[in-house]
N, CA, C and O atoms as a GROMACS GRO file, in nm:
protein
  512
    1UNK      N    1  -1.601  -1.511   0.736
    1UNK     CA    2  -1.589  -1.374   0.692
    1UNK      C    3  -1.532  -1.376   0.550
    1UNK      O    4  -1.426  -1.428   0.515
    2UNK      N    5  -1.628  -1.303   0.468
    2UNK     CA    6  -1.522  -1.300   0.299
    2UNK      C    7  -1.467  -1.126   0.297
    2UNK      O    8  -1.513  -1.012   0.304
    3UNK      N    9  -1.325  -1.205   0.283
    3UNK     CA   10  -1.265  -1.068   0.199
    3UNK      C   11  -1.296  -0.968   0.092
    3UNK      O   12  -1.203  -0.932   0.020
    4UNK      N   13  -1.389  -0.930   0.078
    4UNK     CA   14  -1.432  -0.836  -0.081
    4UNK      C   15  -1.349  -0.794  -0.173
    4UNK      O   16  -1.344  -0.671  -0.168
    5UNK      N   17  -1.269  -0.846  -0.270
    5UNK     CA   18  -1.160  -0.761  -0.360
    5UNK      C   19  -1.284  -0.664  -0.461
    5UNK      O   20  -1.406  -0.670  -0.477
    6UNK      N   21  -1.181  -0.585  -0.509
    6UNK     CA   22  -1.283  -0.471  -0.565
    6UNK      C   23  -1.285  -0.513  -0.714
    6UNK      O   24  -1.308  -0.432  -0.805
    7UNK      N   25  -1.260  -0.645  -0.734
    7UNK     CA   26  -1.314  -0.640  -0.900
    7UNK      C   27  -1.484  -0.727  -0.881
    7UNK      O   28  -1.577  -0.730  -0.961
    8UNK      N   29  -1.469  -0.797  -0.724
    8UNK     CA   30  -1.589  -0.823  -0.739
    8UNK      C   31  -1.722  -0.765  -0.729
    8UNK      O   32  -1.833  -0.814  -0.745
    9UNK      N   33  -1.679  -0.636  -0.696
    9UNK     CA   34  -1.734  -0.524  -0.658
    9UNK      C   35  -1.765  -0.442  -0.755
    9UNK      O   36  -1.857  -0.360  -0.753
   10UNK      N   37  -1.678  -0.464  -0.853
   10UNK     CA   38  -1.736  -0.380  -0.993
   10UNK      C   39  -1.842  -0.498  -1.079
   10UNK      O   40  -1.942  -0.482  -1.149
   11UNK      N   41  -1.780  -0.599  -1.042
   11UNK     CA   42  -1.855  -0.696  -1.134
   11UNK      C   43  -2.010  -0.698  -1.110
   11UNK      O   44  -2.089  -0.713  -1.204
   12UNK      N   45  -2.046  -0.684  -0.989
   12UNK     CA   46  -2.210  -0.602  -0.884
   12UNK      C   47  -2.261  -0.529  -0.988
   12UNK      O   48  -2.325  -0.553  -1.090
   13UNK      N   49  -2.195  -0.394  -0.911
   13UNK     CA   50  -2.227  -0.258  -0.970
   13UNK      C   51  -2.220  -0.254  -1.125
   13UNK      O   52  -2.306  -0.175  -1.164
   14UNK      N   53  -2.149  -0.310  -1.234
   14UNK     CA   54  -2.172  -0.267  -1.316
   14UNK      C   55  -2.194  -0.381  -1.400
   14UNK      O   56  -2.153  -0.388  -1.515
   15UNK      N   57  -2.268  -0.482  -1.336
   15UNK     CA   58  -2.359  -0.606  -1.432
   15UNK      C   59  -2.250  -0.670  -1.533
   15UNK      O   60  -2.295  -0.720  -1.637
   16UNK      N   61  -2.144  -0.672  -1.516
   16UNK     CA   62  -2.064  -0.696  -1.627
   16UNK      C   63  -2.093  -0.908  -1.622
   16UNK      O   64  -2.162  -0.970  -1.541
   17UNK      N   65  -1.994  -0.977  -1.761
   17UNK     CA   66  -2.042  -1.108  -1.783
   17UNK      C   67  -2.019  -1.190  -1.618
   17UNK      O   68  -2.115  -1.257  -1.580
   18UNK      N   69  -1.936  -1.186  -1.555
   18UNK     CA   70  -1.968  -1.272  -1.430
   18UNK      C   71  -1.981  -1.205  -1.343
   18UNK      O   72  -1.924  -1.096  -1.346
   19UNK      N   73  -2.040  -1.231  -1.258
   19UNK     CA   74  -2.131  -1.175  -1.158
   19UNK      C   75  -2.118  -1.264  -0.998
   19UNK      O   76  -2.182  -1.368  -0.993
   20UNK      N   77  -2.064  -1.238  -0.913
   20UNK     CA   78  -2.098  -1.308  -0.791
   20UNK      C   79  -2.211  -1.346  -0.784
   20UNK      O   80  -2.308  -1.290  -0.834
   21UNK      N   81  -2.210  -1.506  -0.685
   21UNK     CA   82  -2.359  -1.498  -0.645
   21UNK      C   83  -2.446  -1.458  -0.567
   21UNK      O   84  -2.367  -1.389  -0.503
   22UNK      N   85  -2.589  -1.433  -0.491
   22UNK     CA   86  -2.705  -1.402  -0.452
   22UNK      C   87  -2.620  -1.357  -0.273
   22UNK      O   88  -2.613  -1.262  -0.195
   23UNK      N   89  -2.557  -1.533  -0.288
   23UNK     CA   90  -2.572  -1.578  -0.169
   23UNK      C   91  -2.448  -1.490  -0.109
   23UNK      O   92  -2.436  -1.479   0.013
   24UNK      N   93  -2.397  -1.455  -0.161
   24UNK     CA   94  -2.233  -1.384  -0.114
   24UNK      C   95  -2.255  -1.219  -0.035
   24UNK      O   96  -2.164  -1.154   0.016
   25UNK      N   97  -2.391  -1.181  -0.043
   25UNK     CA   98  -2.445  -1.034  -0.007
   25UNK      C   99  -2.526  -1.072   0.136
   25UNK      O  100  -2.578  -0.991   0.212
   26UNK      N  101  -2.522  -1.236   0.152
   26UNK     CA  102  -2.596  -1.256   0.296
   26UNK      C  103  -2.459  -1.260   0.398
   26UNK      O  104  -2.456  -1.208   0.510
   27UNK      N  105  -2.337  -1.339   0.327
   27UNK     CA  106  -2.242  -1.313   0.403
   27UNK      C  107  -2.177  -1.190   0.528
   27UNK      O  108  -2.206  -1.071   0.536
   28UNK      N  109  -2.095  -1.261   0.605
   28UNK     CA  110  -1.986  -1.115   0.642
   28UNK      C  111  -1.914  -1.057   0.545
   28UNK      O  112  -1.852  -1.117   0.457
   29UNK      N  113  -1.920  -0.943   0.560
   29UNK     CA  114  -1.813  -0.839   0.394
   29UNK      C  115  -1.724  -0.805   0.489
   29UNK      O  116  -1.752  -0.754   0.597
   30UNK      N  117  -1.595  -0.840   0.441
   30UNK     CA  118  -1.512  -0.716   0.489
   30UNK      C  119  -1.401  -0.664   0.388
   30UNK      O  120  -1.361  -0.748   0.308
   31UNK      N  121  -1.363  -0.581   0.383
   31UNK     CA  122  -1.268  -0.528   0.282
   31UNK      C  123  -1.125  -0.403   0.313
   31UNK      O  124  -1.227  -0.374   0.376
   32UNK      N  125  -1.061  -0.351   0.323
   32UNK     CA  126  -0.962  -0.259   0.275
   32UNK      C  127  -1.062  -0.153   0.292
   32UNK      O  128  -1.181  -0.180   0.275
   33UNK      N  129  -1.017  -0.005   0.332
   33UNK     CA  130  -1.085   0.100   0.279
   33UNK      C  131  -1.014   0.118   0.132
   33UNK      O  132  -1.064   0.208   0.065
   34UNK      N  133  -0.920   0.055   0.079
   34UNK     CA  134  -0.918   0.104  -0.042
   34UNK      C  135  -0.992   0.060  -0.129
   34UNK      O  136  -0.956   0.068  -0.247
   35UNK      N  137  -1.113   0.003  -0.097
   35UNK     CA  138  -1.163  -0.050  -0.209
   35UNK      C  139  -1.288   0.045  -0.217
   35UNK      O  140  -1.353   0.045  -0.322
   36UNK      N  141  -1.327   0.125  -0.112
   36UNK     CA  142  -1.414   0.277  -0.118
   36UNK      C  143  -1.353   0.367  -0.249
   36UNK      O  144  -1.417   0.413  -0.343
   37UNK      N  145  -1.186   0.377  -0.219
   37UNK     CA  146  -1.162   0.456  -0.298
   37UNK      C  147  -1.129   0.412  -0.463
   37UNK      O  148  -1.120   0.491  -0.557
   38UNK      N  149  -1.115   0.280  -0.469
   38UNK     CA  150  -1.092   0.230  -0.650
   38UNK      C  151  -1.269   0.229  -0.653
   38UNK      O  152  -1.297   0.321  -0.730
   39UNK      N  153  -1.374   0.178  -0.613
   39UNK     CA  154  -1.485   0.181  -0.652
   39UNK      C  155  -1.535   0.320  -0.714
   39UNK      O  156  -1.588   0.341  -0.823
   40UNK      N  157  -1.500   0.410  -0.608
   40UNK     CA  158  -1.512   0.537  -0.675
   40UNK      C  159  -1.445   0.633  -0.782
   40UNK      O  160  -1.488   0.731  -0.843
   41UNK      N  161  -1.341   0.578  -0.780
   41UNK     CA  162  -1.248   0.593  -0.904
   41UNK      C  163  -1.312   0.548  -1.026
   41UNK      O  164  -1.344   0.625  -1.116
   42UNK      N  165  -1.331   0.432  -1.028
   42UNK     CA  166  -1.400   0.310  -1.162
   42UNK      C  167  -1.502   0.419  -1.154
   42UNK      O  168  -1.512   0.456  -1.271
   43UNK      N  169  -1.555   0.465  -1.106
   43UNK     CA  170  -1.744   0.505  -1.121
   43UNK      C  171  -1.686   0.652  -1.212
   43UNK      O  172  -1.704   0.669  -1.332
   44UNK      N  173  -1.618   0.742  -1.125
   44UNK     CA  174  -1.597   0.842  -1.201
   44UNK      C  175  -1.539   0.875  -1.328
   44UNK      O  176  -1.554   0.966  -1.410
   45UNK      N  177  -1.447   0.740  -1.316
   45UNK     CA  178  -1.368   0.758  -1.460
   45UNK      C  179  -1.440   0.668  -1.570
   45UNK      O  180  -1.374   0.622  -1.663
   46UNK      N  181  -1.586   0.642  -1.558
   46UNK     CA  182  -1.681   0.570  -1.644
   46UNK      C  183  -1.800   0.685  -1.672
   46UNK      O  184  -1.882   0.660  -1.760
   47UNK      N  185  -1.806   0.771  -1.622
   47UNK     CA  186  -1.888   0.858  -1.559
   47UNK      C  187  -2.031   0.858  -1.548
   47UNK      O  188  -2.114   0.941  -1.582
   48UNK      N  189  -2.041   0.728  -1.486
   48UNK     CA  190  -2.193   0.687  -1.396
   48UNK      C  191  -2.212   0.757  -1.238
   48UNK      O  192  -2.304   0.718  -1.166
   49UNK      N  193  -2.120   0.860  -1.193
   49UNK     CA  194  -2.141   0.895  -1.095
   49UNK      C  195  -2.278   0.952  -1.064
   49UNK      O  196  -2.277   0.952  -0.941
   50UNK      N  197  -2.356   0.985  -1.090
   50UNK     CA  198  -2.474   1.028  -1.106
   50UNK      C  199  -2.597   0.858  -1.058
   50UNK      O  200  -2.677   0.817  -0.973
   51UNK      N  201  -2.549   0.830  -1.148
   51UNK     CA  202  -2.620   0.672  -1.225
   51UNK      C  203  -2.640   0.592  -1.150
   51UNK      O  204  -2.744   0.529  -1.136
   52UNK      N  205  -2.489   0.580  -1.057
   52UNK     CA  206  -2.448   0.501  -0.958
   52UNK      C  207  -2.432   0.507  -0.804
   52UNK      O  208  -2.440   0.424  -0.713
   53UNK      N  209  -2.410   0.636  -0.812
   53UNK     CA  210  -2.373   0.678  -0.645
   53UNK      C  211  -2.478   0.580  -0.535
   53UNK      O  212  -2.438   0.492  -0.458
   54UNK      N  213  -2.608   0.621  -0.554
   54UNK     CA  214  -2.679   0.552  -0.472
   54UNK      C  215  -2.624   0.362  -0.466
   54UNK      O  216  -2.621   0.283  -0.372
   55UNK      N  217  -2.602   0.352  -0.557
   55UNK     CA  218  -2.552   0.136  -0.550
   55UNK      C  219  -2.470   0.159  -0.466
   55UNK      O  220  -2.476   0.106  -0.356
   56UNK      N  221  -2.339   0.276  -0.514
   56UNK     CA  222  -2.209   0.222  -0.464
   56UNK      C  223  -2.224   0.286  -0.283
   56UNK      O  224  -2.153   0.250  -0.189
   57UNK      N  225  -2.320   0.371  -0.279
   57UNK     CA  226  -2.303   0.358  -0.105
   57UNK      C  227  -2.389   0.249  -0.061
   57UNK      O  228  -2.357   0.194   0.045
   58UNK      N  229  -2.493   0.206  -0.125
   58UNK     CA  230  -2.574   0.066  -0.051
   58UNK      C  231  -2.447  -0.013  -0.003
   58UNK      O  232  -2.407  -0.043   0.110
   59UNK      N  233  -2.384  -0.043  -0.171
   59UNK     CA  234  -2.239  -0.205  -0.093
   59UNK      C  235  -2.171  -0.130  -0.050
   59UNK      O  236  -2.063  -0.190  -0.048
   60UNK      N  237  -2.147   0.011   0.007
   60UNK     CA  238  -2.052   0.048   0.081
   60UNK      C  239  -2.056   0.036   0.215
   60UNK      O  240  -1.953   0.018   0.279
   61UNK      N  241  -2.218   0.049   0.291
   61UNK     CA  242  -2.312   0.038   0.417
   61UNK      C  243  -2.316  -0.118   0.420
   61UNK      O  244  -2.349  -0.154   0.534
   62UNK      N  245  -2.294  -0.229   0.332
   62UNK     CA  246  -2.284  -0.386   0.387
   62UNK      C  247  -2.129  -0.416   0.380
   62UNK      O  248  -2.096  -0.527   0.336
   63UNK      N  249  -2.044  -0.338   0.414
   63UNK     CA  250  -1.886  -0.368   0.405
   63UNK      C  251  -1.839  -0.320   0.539
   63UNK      O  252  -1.839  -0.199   0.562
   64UNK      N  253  -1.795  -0.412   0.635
   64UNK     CA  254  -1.689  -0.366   0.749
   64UNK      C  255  -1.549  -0.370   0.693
   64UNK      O  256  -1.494  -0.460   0.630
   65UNK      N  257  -1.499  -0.235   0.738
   65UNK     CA  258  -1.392  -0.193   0.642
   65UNK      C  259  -1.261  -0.165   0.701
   65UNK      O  260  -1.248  -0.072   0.780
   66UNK      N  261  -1.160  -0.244   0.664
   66UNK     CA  262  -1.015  -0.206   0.784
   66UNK      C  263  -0.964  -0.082   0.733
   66UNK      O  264  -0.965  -0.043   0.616
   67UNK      N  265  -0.912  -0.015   0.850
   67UNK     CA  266  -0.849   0.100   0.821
   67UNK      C  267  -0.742   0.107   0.755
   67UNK      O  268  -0.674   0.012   0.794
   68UNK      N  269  -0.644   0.205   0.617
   68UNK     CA  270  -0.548   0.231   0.624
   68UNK      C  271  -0.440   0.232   0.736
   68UNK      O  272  -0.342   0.300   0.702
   69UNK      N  273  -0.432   0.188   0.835
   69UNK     CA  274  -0.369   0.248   0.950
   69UNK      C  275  -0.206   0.182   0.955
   69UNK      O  276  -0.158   0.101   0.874
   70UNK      N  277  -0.136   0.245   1.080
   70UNK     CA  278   0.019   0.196   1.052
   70UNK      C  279   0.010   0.004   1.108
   70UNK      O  280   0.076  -0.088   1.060
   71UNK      N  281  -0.049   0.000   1.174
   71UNK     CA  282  -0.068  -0.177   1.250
   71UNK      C  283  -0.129  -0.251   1.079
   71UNK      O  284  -0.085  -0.343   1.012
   72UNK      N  285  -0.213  -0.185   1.065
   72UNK     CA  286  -0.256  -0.276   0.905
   72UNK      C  287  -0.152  -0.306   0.873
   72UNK      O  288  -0.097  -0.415   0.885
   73UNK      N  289  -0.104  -0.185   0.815
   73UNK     CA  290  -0.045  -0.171   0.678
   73UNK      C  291   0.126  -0.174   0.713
   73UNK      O  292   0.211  -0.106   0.655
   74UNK      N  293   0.149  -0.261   0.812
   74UNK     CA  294   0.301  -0.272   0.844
   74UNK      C  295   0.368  -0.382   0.786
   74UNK      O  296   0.466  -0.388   0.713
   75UNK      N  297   0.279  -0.482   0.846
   75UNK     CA  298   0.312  -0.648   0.703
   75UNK      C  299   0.350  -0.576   0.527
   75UNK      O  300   0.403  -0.648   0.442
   76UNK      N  301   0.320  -0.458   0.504
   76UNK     CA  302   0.341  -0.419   0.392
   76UNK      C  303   0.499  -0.386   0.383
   76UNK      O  304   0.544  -0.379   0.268
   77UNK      N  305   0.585  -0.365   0.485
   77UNK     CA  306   0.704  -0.316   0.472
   77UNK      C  307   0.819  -0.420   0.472
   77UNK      O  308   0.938  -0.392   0.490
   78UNK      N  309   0.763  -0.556   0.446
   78UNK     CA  310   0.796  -0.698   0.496
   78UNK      C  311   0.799  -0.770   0.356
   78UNK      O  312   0.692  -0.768   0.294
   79UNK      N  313   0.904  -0.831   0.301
   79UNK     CA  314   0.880  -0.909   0.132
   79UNK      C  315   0.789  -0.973   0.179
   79UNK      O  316   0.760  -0.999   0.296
   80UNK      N  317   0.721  -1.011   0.034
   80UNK     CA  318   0.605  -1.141   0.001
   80UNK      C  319   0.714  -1.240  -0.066
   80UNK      O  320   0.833  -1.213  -0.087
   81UNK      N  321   0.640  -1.374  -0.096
   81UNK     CA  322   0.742  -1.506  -0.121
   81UNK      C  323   0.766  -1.475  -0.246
   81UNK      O  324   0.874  -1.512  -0.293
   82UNK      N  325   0.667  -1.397  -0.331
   82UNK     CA  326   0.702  -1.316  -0.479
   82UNK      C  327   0.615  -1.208  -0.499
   82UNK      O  328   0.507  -1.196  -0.441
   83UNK      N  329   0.661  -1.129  -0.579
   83UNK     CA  330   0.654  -1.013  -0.612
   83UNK      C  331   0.504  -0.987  -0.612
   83UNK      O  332   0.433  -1.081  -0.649
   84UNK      N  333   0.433  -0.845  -0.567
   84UNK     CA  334   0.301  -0.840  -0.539
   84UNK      C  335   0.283  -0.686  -0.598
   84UNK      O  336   0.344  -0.586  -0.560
   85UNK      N  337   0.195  -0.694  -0.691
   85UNK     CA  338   0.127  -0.516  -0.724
   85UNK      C  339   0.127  -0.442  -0.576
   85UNK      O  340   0.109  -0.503  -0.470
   86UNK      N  341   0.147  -0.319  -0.586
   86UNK     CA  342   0.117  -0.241  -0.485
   86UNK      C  343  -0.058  -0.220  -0.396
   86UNK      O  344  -0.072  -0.178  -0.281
   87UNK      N  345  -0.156  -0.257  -0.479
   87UNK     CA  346  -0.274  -0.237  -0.423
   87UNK      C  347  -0.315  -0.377  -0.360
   87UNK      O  348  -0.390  -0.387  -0.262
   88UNK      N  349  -0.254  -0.491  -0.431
   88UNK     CA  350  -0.281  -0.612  -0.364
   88UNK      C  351  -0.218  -0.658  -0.237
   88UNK      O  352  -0.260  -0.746  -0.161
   89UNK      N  353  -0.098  -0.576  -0.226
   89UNK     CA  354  -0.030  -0.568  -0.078
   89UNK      C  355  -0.094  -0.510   0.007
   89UNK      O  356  -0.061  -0.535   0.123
   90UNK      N  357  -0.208  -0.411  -0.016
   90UNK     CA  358  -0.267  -0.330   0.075
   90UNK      C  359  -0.335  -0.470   0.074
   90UNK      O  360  -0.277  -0.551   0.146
   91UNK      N  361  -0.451  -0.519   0.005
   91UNK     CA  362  -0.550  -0.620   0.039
   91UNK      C  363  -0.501  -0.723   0.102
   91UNK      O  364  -0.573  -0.776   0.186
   92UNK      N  365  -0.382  -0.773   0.079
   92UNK     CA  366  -0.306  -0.859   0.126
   92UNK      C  367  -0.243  -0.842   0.298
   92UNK      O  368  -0.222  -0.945   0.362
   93UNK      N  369  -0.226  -0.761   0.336
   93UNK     CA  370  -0.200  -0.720   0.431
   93UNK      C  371  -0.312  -0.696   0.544
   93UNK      O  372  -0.288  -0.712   0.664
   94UNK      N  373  -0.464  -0.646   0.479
   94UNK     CA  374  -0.540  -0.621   0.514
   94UNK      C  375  -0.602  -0.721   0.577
   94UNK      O  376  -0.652  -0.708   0.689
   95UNK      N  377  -0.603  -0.897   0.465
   95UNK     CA  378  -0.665  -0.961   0.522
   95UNK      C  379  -0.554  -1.053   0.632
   95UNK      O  380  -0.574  -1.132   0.724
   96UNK      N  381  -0.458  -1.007   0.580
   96UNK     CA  382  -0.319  -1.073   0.704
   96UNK      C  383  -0.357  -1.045   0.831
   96UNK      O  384  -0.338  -1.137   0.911
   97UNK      N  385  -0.420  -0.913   0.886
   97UNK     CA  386  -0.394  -0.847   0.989
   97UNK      C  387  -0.555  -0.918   1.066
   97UNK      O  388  -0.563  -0.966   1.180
   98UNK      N  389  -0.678  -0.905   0.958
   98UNK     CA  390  -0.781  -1.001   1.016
   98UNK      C  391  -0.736  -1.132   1.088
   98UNK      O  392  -0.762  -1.172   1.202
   99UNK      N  393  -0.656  -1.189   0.986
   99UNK     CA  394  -0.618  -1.327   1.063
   99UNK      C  395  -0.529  -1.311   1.192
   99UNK      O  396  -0.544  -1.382   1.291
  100UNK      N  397  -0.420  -1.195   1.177
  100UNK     CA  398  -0.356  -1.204   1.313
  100UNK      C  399  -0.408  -1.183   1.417
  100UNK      O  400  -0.354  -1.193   1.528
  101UNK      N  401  -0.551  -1.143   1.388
  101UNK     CA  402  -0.624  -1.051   1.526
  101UNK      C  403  -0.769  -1.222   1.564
  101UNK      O  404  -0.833  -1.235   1.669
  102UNK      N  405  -0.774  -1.298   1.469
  102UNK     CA  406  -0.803  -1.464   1.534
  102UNK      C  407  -0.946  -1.438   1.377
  102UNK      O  408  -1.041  -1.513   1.358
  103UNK      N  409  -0.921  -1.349   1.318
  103UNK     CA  410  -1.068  -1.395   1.231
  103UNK      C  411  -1.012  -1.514   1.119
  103UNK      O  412  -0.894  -1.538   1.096
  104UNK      N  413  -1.134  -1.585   1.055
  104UNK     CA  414  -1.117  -1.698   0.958
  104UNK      C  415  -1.186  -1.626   0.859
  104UNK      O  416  -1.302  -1.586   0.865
  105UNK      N  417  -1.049  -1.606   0.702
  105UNK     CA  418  -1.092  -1.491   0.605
  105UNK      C  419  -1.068  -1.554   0.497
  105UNK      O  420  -0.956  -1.593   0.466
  106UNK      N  421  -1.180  -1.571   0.422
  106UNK     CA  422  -1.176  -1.577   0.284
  106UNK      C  423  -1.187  -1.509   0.164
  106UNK      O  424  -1.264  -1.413   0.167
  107UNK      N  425  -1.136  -1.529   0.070
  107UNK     CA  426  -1.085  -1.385  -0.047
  107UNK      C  427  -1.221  -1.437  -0.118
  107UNK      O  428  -1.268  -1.550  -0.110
  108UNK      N  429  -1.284  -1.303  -0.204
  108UNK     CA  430  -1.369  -1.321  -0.331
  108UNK      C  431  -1.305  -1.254  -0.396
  108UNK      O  432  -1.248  -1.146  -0.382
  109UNK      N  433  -1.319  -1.332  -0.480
  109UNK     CA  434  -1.194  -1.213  -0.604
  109UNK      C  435  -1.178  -1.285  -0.739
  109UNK      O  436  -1.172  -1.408  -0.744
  110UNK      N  437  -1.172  -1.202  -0.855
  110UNK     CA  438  -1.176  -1.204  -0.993
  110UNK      C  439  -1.046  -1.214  -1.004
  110UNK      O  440  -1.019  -1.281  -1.104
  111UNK      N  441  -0.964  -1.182  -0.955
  111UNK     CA  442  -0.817  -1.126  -1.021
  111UNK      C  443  -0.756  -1.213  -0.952
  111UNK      O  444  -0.743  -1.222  -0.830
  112UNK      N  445  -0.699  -1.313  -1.082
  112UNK     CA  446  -0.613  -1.428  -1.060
  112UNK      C  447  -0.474  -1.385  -1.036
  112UNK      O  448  -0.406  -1.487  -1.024
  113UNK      N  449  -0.403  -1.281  -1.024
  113UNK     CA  450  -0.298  -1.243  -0.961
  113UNK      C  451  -0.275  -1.214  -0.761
  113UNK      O  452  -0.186  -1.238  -0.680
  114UNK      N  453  -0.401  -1.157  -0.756
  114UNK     CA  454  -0.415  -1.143  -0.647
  114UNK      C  455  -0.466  -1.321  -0.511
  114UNK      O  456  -0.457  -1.352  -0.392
  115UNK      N  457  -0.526  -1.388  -0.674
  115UNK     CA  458  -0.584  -1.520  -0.577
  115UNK      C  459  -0.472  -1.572  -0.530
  115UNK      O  460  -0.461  -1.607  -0.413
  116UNK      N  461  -0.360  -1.583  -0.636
  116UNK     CA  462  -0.263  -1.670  -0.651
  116UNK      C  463  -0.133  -1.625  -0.514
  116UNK      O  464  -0.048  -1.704  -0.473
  117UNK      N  465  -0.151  -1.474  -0.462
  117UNK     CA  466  -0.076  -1.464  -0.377
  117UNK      C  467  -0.153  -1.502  -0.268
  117UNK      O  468  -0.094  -1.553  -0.172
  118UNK      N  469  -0.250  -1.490  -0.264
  118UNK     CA  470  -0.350  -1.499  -0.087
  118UNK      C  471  -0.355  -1.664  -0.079
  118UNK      O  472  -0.392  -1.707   0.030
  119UNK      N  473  -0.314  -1.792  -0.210
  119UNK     CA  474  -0.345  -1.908  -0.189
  119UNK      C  475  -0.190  -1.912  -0.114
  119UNK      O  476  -0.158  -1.973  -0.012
  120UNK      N  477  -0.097  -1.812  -0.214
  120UNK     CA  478   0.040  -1.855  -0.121
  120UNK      C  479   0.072  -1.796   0.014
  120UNK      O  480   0.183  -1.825   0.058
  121UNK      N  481   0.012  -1.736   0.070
  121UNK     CA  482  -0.011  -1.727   0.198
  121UNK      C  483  -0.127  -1.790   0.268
  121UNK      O  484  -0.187  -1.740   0.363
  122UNK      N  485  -0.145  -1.868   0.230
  122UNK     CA  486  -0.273  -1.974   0.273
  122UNK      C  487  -0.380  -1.914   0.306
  122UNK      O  488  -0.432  -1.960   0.408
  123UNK      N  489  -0.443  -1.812   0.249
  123UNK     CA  490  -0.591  -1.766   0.230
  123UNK      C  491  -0.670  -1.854   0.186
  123UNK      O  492  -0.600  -1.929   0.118
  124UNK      N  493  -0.790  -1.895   0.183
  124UNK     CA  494  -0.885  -1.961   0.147
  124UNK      C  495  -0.954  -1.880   0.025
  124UNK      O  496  -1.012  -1.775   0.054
  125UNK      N  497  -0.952  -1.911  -0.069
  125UNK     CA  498  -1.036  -1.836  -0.190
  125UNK      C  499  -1.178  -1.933  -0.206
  125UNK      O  500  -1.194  -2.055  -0.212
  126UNK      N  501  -1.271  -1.816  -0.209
  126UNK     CA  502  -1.393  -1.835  -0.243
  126UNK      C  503  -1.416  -1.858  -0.435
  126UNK      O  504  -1.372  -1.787  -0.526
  127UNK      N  505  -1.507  -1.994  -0.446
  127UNK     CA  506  -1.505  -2.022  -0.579
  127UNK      C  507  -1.652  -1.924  -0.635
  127UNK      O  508  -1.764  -1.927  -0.584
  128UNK      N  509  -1.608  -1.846  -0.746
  128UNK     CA  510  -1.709  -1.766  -0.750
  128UNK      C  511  -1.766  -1.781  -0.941
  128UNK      O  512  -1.863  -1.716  -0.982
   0.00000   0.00000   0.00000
């Protein structure tokens, strides 16, 4: 199962210089619902909403998506071994709670802040 962070998700949708590969859209997706809501953020505050809407619900329909909920998002009320942005604790937590429930989760992700905490909680990062 790969974790979806949402920069790889912009990197898709908006063709930018690196690009995931082919093979990463045959995979299992799973992600955060917050990454529904920064995708749509990025779109509006670029204002391709028009342009885009149709992409961003296609990769929204290949994403199984954990809920905000209080069982997620409780590891969030718990320190990390160092200091973590607030949105990466949601992802971080998100894919914590996959693993507590027996799944094997790997991160895709652009954002070397976020790799660097999921390697220190022994996430498996996908080389992309």
């Amino acid at each position: 199962m790969i974790y979806l962070d949402t920069s790889v998700a912009i990197a898709h949708l908006f063709a930018e210089d690196r690009r995931p590969p082919d093979e990463l859209w045959s995979e299992t997706l799973v992600s955060s619902r917050l990454l529904e809501y920064e995708l749509w953020t990025r779109v509006h505050a670029r204002g391709l909403t028009k342009s885009h809407d149709e992409q961003v619900r296609g990769l929204r329909g290949r994403i199984a998506f954990v809920e905000l909920a209080r069982p997620v998002l409780e590891r969030a009320l718990e320190s990390f071994a160092k200091p973590v942005r607030t949105l990466d604790a949601q992802h971080l937590v998100s894919m914590d709670f996959l693993r507590r429930n027996g799944q094997t989760v790997k991160l895709a992700s652009y954002d070397d802040r976020l790799i660097t905490s999921a390697r220190q909680l022994e996430f498996a990062v996908m080389q992309l």
